[in-house]
N, CA, C and O of each residue as an XYZ file, in Angstrom:
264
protein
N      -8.612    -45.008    -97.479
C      -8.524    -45.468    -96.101
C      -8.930    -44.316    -95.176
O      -8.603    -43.155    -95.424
N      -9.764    -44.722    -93.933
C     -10.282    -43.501    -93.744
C      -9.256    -43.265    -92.063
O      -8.815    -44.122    -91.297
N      -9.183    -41.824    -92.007
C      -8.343    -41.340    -90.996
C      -8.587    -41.985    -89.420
O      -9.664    -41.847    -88.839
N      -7.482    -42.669    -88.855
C      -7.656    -42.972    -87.722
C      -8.079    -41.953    -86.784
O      -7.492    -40.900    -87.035
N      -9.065    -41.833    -85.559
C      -8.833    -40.642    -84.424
C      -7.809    -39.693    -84.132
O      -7.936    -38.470    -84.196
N      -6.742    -40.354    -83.793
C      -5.295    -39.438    -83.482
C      -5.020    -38.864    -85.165
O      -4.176    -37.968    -85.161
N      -5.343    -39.064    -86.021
C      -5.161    -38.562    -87.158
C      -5.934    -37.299    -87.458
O      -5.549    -36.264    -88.002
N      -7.524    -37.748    -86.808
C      -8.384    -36.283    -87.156
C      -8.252    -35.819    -85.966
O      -9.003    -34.847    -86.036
N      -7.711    -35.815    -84.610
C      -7.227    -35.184    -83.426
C      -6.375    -33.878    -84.667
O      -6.721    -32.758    -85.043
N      -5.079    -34.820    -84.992
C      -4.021    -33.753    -85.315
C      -4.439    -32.638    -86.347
O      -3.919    -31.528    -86.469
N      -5.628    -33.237    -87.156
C      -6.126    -32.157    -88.420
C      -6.653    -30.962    -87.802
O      -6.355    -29.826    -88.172
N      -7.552    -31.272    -86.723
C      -8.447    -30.504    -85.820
C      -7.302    -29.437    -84.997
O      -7.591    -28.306    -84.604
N      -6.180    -29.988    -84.873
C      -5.614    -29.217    -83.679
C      -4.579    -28.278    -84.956
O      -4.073    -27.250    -84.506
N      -4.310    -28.564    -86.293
C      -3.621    -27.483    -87.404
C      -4.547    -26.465    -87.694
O      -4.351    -25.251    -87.730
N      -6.186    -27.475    -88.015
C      -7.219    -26.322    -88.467
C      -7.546    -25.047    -87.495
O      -7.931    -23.979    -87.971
N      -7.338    -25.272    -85.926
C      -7.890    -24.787    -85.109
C      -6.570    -23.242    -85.495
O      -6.725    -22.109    -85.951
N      -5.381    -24.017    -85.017
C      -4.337    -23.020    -85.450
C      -4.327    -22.210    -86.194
O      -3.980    -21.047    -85.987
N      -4.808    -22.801    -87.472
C      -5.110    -21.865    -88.882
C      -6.226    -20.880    -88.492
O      -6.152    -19.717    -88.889
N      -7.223    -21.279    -87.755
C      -8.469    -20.182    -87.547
C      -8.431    -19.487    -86.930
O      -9.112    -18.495    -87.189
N      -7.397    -19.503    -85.338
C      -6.979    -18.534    -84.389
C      -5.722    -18.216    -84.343
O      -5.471    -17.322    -83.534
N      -4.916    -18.600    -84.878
C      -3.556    -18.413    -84.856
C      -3.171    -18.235    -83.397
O      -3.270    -19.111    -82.538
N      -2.732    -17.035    -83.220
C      -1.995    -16.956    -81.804
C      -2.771    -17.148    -80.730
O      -2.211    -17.375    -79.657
N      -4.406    -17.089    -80.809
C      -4.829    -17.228    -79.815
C      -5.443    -18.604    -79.811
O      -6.447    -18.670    -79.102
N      -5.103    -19.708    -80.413
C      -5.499    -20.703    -80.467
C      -5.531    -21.654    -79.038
O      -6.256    -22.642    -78.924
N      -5.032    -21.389    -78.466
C      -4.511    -22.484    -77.353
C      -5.776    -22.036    -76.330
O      -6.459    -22.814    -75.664
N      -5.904    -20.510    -76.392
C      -6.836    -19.961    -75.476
C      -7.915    -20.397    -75.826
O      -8.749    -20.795    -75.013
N      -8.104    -20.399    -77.179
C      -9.698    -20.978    -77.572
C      -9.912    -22.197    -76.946
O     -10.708    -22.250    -76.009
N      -9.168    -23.433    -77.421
C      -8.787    -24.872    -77.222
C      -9.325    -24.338    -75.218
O     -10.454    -24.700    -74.886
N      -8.636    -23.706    -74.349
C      -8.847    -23.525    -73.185
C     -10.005    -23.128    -72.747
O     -10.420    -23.528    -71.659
N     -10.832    -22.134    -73.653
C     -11.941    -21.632    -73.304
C     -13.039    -22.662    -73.955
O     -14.093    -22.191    -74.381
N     -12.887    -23.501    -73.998
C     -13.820    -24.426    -75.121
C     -13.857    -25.117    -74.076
O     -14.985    -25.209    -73.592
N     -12.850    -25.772    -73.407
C     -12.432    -26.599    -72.825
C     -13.745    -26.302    -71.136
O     -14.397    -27.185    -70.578
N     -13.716    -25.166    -70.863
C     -14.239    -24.692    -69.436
C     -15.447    -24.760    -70.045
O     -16.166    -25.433    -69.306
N     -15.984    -24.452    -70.904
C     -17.599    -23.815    -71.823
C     -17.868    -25.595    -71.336
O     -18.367    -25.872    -70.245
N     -17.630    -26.193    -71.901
C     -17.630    -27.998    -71.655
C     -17.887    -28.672    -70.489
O     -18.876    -29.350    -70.207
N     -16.514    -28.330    -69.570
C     -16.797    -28.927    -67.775
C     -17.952    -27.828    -67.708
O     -18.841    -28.487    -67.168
N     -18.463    -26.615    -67.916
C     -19.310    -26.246    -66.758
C     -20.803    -26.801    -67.462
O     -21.914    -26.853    -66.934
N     -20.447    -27.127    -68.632
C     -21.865    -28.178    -69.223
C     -21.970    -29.528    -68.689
O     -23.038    -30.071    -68.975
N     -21.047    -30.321    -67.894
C     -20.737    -31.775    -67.540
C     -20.826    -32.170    -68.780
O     -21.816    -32.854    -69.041
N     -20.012    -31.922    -69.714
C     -19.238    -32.921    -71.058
C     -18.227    -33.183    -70.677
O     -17.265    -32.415    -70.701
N     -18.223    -34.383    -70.221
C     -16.717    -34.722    -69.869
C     -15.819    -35.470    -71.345
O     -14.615    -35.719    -71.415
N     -16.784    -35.671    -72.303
C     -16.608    -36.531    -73.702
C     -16.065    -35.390    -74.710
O     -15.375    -35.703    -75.681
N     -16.375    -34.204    -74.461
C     -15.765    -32.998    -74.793
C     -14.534    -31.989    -74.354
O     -13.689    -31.264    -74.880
N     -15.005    -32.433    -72.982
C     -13.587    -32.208    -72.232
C     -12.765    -32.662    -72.783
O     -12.051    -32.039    -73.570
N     -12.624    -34.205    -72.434
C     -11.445    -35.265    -72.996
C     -10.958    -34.930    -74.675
O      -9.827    -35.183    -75.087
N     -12.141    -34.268    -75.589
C     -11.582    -34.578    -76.894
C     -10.572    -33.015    -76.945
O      -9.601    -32.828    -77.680
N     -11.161    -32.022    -75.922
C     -10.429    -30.859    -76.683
C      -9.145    -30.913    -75.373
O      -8.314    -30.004    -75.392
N      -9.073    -31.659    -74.618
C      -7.407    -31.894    -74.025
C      -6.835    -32.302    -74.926
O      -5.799    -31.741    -75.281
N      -7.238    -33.224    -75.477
C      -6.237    -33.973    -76.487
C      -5.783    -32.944    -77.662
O      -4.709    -32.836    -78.254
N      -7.147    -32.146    -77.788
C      -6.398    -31.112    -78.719
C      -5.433    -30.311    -78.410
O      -4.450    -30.136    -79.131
N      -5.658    -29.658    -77.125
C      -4.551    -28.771    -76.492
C      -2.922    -29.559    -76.629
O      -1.789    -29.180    -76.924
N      -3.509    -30.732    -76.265
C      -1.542    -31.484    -76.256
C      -1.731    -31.587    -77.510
O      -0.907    -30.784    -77.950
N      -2.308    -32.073    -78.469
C      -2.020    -31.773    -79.735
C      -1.074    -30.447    -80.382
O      -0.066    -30.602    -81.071
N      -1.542    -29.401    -80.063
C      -1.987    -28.266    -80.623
C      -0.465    -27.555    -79.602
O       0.377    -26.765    -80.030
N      -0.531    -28.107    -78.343
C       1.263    -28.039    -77.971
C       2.267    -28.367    -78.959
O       3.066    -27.753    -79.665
N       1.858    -29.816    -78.698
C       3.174    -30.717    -79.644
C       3.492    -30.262    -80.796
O       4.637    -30.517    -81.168
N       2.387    -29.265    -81.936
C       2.620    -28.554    -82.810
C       3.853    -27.523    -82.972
O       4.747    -27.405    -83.810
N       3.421    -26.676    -81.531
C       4.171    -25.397    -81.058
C       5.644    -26.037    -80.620
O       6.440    -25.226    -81.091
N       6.039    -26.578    -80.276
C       7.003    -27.012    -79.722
C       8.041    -27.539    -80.818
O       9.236    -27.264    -80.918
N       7.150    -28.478    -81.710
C       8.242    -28.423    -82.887
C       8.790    -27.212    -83.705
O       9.869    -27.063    -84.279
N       7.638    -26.345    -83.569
C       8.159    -25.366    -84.754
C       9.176    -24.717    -83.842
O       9.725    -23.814    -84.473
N       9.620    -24.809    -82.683
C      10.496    -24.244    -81.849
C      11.395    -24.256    -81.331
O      11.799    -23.485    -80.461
N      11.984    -25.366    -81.896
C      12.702    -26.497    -81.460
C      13.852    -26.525    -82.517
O      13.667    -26.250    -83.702
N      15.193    -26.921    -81.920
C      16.213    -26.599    -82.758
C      16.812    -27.796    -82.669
O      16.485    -28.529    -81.735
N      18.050    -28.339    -83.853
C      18.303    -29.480    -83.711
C      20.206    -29.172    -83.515
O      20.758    -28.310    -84.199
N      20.577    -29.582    -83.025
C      22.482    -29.346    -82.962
C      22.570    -28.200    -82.901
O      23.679    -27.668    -82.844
């Protein structure tokens, strides 16, 4: 069965992690500007989604329960 979008969103936003580690978010950000100042707005949109992706990652691992 082949991976829904939000599925290869989330692969894209672990792999990205794995390749920059701490500076990942900045990449995801600087990718993001490289894009609007090209008018990709279809690129824009995919690497926001990565950034909240690529949040929602960070946030769990940070996150405590009781």
């Amino acid at each position: 069965m082949p991976m829904t979008q939000d599925q290869e969103r989330w692969a894209e936003a672990l792999a990205i992690e794995r390749l920059h580690g701490g500076r990942a978010m900045a990449w995801i950000l600087e990718r993001i500007e490289a894009l609007r100042a090209k008018g990709d707005g279809l690129g824009v949109e995919r690497f926001t989604i990565l950034a909240a992706r690529l949040d929602q990652l960070q946030v769990g691992r940070h996150s405590t329960i009781g």
